[in-house]
N, C-alpha and C positions, 0 to 999 in steps of 0.2 A: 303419592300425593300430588305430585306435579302433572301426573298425566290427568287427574283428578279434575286439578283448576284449568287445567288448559281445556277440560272439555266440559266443564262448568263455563266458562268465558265463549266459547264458544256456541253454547246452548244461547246466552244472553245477546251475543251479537242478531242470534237469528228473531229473537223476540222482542228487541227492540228498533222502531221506526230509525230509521237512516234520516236522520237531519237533514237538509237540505237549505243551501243559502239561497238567501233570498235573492230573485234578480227581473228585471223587468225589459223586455226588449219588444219597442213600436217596431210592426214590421207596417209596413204600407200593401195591402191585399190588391191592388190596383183596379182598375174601372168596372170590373166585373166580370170578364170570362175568366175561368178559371186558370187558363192559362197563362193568363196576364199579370202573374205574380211571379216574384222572381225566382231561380235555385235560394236565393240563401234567404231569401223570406220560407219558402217551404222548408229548408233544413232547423231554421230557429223554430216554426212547428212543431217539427219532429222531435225538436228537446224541449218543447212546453209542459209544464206541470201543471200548469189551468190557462185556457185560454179564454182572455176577454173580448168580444166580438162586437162590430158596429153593423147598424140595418143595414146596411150597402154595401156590405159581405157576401158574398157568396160561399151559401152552406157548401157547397163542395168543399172547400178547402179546409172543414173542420176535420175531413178525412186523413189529411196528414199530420194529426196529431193523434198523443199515444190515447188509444183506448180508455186508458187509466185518467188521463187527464178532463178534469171538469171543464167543461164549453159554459161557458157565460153569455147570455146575451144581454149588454148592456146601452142598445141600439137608441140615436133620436131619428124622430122624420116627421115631419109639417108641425114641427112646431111641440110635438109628443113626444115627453122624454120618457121612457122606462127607469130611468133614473137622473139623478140632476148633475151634473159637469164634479159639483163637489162631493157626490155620492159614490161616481165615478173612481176619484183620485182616493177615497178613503178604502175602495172595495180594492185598487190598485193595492197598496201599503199591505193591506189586511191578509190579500191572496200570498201575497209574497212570502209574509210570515207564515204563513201556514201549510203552503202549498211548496211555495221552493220559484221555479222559474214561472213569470209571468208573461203569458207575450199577448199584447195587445194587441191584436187587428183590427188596423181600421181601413175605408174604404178609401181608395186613391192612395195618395202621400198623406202621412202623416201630418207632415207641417206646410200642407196649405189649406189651407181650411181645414184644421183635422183638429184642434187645439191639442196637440200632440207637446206638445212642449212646456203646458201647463201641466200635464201628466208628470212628464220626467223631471221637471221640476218637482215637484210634490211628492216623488220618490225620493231623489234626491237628500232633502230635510230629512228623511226618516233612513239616513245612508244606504239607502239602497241602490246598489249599481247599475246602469244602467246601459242601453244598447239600440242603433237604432236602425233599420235596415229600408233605405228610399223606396217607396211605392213607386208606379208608373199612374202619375197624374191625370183625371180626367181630362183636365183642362186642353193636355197636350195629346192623349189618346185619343179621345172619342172623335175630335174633327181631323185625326188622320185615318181612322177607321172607315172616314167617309169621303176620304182620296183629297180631304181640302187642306191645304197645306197653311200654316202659320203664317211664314212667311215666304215669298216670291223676290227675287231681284228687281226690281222697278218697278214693283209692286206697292211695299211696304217695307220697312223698316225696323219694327219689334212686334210686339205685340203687352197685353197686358192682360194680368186674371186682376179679375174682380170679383167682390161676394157682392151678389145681388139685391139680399137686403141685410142689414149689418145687426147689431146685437138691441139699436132700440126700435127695428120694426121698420126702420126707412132704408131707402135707395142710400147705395155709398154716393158720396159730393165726386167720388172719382169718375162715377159714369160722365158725369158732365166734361172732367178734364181730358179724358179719354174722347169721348164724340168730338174734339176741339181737333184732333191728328187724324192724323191719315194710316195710323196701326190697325192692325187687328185686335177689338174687342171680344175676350172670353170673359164670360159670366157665368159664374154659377149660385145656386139654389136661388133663381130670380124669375120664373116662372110664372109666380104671384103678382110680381111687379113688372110683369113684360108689358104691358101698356104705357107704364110711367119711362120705362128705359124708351120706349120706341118713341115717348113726345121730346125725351131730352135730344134723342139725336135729330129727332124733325125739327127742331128748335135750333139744332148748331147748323142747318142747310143739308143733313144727310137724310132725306125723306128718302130718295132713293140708294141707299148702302142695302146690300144683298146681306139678308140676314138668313141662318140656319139653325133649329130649334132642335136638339138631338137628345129622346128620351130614352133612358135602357140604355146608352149606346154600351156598344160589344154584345150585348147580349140576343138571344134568338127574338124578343121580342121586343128588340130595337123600334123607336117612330123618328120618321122627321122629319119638318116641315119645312121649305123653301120659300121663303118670296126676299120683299125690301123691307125698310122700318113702316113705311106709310099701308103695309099692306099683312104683315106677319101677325097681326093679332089675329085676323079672320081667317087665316091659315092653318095657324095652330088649332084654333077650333075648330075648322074644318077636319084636322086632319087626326081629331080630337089627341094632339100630343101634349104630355101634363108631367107632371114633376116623378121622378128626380131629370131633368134636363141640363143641359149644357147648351148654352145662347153662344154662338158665333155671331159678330159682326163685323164687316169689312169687305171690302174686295176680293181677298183672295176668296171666299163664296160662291163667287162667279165661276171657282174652275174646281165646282164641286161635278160630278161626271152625268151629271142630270143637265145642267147649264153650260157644259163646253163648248155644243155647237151652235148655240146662240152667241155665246163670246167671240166662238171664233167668224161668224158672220159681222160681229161689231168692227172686227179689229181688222179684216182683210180691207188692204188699199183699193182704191179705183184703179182699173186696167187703163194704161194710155193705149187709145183707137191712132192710129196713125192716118191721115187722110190723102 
């Protein structure tokens, strides 16, 4: 009789679904080469039970998750959601229960501009555990992608990310506090509004600040357009580079490897002629 139930119990194990707890972990997929994402962003992949994806993803990386596991795309871009912010966070809750581990991939960092944090909040209430593994930020990749550095020694001092235009349609008030130093300006999803950024800083006396307009950056079909504030609108058209972009503005621009030897012609002293 016992060998019986034990292989009655055993028949049951195999036929019923293996529960799975719920859990949710933001991995940051970072600026878009595929390689630009971390080991332990790939390894939390690898243990997804569905994953949730944003447009600025790169489908490669759906490859490092299990077969079995459902891909989502829950993607916004100009403005187009596939879903809305709060469609998002209930599909979050819902995947969890159903599914087991959730990992949201989003593009760059999670929590800069990712609204990553209203996600894990919104688990959270529904105690769901959660986990977060740091992307590599646009902000900070893509203008080192292109040799320009953040910051320089007697150069500049910090720098600053900005969203370009914020939730009701306008320019952040912070571009104008930013145009006020002498840091380096990043900007993002502001593409739309590069005319209105370029009169703020014509407006604080930086008509000539060497600006750098970088679309795709990491990826093969990277753009990117060089000039100053008073002259980058006709650039970027020229050079037709358009969203998703990343706006540099500042000095260090000048020692992007296109502009070095114009710089360095700036900066070499007068030789003394001996008579």
């Amino acid at each position: 009789m016992a060998s019986r139930r034990k292989i009655k119990n055993t028949a049951q194990q195999a036929i019923t679904p293996k529960y799975k707890l719920p859990k949710l972990t933001l991995v940051g997929a970072g600026p878009g080469d595929e390689e630009l994402i971390t080991l332990k962003g790939v390894k939390a992949l690898q243990q997804a039970d569905v994953v949730l994806y944003d447009a600025l993803v790169n489908p490669e990386l759906l490859k490092h998750a299990p077969a079995t596991a459902p891909k989502i795309f829950v993607g916004k871009r100009l403005g187009k959601h596939h879903l809305t912010q709060d469609e998002i966070n209930n599909l979050i809750v819902d995947s969890a229960y159903a599914h087991g581990h959730v990992v949201r991939l989003k593009g760059g960092d999670s929590f800069v501009f990712g609204r990553g944090y209203e996600e894990l909040a919104h688990a959270d209430k529904y105690n769901i555990p959660t986990a977060v593994v740091p992307g590599i930020s646009s902000s900070i990749a893509v203008p080192e992608l292109q040799q320009i550095p953040l910051t320089i020694r007697g150069v500049n001092e910090s720098f600053w990310v900005i969203t370009g235009t914020t939730s009701s349609g306008e320019v952040s008030a912070d571009v104008s506090l930013a145009a006020q130093t002498n840091s380096t300006v990043i900007i993002l999803m502001g593409v739309s509004k590069l005319a209105q950024i370029s009169g703020i800083f014509a407006a604080a006396g930086k008509a000539d600040t060497p600006v750098a307009v970088i679309q795709n950056g990491s990826l093969p079909d990277e753009k990117i357009a060089l000039g100053n504030v008073h002259n980058i609108v006709e650039r970027v058209e020229a050079k037709q580079v358009g969203a998703p972009a990343v706006i540099v503005l500042g000095e260090v621009v000048n020692y992007h490897p296109a502009l070095r030897y114009t710089l360095d012609l700036l900066q070499q002293k007068p030789v003394a002629v001996e008579v």
